[in-house]
N, C-alpha and C positions, 0 to 999 in steps of 0.2 A: 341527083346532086343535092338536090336538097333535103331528099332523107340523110343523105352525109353529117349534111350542115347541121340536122335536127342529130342528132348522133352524138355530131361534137359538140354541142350546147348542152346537153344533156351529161355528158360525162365532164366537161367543162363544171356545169355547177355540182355536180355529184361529187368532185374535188373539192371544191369549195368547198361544202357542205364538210363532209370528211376533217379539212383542215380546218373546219370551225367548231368542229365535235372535238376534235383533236386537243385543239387549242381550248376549249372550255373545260375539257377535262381537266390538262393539265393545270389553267389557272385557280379551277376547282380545287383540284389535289392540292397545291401549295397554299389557296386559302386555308383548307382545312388543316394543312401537317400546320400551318402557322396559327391556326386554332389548338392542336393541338398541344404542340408548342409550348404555346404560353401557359396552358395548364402545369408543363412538366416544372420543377423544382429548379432543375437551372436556369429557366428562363425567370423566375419567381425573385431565385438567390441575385441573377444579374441584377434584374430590374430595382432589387434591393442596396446593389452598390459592390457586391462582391464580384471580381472578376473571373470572365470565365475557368481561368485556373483554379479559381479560388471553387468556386462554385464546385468543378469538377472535384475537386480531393474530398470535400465534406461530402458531397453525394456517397463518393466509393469508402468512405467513412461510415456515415451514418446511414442505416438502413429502416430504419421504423418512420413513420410520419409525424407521431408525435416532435421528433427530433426536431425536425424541418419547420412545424407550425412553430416550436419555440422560437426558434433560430429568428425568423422571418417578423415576429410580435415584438422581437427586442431591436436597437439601433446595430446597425452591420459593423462587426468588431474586427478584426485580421487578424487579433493574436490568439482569436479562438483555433488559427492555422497551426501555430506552434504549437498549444497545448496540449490539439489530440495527437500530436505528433507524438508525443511524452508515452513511454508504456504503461506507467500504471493511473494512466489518465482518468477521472471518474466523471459521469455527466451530469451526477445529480450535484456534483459539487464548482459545475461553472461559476455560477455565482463567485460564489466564495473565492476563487482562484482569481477571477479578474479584478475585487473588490482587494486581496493580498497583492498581487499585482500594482494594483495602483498605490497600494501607499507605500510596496517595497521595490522603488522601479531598478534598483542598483544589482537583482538578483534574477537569475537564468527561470525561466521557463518549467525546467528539471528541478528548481527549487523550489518555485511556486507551487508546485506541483504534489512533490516531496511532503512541505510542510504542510499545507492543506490536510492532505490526506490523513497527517498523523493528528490534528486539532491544533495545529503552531498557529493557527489564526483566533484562536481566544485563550485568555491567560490560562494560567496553571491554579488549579483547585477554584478554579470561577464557580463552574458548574459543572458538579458530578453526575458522571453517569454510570447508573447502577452495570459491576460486571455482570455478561450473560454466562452465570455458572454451569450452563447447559453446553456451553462448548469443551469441558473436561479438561484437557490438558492441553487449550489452547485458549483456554482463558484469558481475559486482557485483562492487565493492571497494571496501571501508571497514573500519572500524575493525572490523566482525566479520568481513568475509567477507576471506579471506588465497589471495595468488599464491604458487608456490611460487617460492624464488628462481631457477631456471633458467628461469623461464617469458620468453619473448620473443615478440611479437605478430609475425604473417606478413605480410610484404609492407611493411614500413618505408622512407619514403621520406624521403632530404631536401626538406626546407620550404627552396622556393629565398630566395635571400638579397633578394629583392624583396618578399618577405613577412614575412622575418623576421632574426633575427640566426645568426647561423652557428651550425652544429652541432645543429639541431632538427631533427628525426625524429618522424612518425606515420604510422601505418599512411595507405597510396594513398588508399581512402577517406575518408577525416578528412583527408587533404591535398585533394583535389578539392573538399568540401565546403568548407573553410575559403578557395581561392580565389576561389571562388563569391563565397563572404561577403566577401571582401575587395574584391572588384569592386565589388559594391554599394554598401561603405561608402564606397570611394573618390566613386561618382558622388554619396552623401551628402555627400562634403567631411570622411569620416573616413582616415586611412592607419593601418591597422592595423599590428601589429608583433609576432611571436611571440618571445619571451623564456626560454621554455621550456617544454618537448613531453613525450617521452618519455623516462626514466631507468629505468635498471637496477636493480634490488636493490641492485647495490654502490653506483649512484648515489645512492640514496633513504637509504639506509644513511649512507652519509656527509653529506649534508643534514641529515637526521634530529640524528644524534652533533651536529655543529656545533652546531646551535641547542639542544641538550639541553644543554652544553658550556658554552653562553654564558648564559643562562636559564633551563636546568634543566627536568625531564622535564614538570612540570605545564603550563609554557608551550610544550615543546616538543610535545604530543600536541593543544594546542588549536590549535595552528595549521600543524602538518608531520604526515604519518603517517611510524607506522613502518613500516620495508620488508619490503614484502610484501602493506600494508596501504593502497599507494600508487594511486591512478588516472593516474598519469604512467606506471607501468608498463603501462599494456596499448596506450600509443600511441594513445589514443583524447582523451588533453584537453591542451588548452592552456591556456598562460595569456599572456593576450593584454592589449595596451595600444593605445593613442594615442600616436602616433610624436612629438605634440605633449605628451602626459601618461603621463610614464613610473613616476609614483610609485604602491606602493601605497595610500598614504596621502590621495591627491587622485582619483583615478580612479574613484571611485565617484560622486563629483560632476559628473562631466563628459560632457559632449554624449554625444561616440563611447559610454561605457557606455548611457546613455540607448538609445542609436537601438540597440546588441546586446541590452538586455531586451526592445525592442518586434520585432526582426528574426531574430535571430539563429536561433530557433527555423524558420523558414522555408526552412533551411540543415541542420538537423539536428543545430544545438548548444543545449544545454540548461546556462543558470546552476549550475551546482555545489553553491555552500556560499551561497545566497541570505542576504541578510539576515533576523530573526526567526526563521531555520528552524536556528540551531545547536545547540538542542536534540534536533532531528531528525538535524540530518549529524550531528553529534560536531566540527564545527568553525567555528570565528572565520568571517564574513560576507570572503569572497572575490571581489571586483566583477570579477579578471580572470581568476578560473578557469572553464574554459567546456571541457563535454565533450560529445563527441559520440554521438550517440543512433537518427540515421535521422531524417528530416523526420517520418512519421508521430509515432512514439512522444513525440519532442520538442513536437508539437499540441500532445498529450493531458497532456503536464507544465506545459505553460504555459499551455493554456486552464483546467487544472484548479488552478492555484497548488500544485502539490506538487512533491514535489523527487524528484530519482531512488529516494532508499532505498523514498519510496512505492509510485511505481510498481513497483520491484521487487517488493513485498510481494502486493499484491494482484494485479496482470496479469501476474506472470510464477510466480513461487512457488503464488499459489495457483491460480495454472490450472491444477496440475498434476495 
């Protein structure tokens, strides 16, 4: 009987024991996952003021740590939510987005964004930056990005006088490309007619003066760049009409432009200065300015409705 008793005493405290191993483990384990825990980035992001939710998207968002140490150095913002919401979102250009933000509060996310990306958050000819003529035929120039004036594109050809009016010049490729399209358009029932190509510095320069001249600089910068600041310098765009519709005043209404927005891009020329998009370009809605891009790249601008300064921003600049 009393070895019994010694029995149950014995497996009595051996339970004990057990549920005391048991229980230390687990409050163990939960001290530690709660060590762990607070290491992870959601706990970091909460403890910074962002809500779980919030916390969670930027995680499955951002994937490097750098991202995380900025995020967490600067005060907890929410509209950092919306922005990488945005597709062609950029991270080195936060700053700048929430800083355009704050002084434009009247405009979308997709704007902020938008503008950002193409330089709409500092003036126009503030501060030039040299084009990298190492990108060839996707060279950027506009009202921020500047050629120098000695710059002359390789390989310049006369545009024969069956395509166009005398004395137009573009680069071999942009001429191949443009007969291309002119063949097409003809079997369409369009004849195209090139009016003017490629200009020099001193050319751009003197166009530029004239209409500053006659209209004065604020009309002249919304509708002519200044030189340097020219895309007829690089030999790469034209401005093109209907041999039937030579004005720029009607041509935006008529067939031929019609059939180069839905064609053109099949060819490797891309609309310029589109209509709605002049807060983007920096100029007036251009129906015969057409530049040239390479078939690919010109898809991806026309199935995506953005305009070149876009795609510069995001597939070329920020790939780098």
């Amino acid at each position: 009987m009393a070895k019994l008793k010694l029995k149950k005493k014995v497996l009595y405290r051996g339970v004990i024991l057990i549920i005391i191993i048991i229980a230390g483990t687990i409050i163990g384990l939960n001290f530690y996952n709660d060590y762990e825990y607070k290491k992870t980035y959601e706990y970091k992001l909460i403890e910074h003021g962002y809500t779980l939710e919030e916390a969670k998207t930027l995680i499955d968002y951002f994937k490097e740590d750098k991202y995380f140490i900025e995020l967490l150095s600067k005060e907890k913002n929410s509209y950092i939510l919306d922005l990488i919401k945005e597709k062609y979102y950029i991270h080195d250009y936060l700053e700048r987005y929430i800083k355009y933000a704050d002084k434009n509060k009247d405009i979308s996310a997709t704007e902020v964004v938008t503008l950002v990306n193409v330089n709409r958050d500092n003036n126009y000819y503030e501060n030039d930056i040299p084009t990298d003529i190492s990108k060839d035929i996707l060279i950027n120039v506009n009202k921020y990005y500047k050629l120098e004036e000695n710059f002359e594109p390789e390989n310049l050809v006369d545009i024969s006088l069956r395509y166009s009016y005398a004395d137009n010049k573009v680069t071999k490729e942009t001429n191949d490309a443009y007969v291309s399209m002119w063949n097409e358009a003809k079997e369409a029932g369009y004849t195209l007619i090139v009016n003017s190509s490629y200009r020099s510095f001193t050319s751009q320069e003197r166009v530029f003066n004239n209409i500053k001249a006659s209209s004065g600089l604020k009309e002249a910068d919304k509708v002519a760049a200044r030189p340097g600041h020219s895309e007829h310098q690089t030999g790469l765009s034209i401005d093109v009409f209907e041999i039937n519709n030579q004005s720029t005043a009607t041509f935006k209404d008529s067939p031929a432009y019609i059939w180069l927005k839905e064609n053109a891009h099949n060819f490797g020329f891309i609309e310029r200065f589109p209509e709605g998009k002049e807060n983007i370009t920096g100029y007036s809605f251009e129906a015969w300015h057409w530049r040239y891009v390479g078939n690919d790249v010109a898809k991806i601008i026309h199935d995506e409705n953005i305009t070149f300064d876009e795609y510069y921003a995001y597939y070329i600049e920020n790939a780098k």
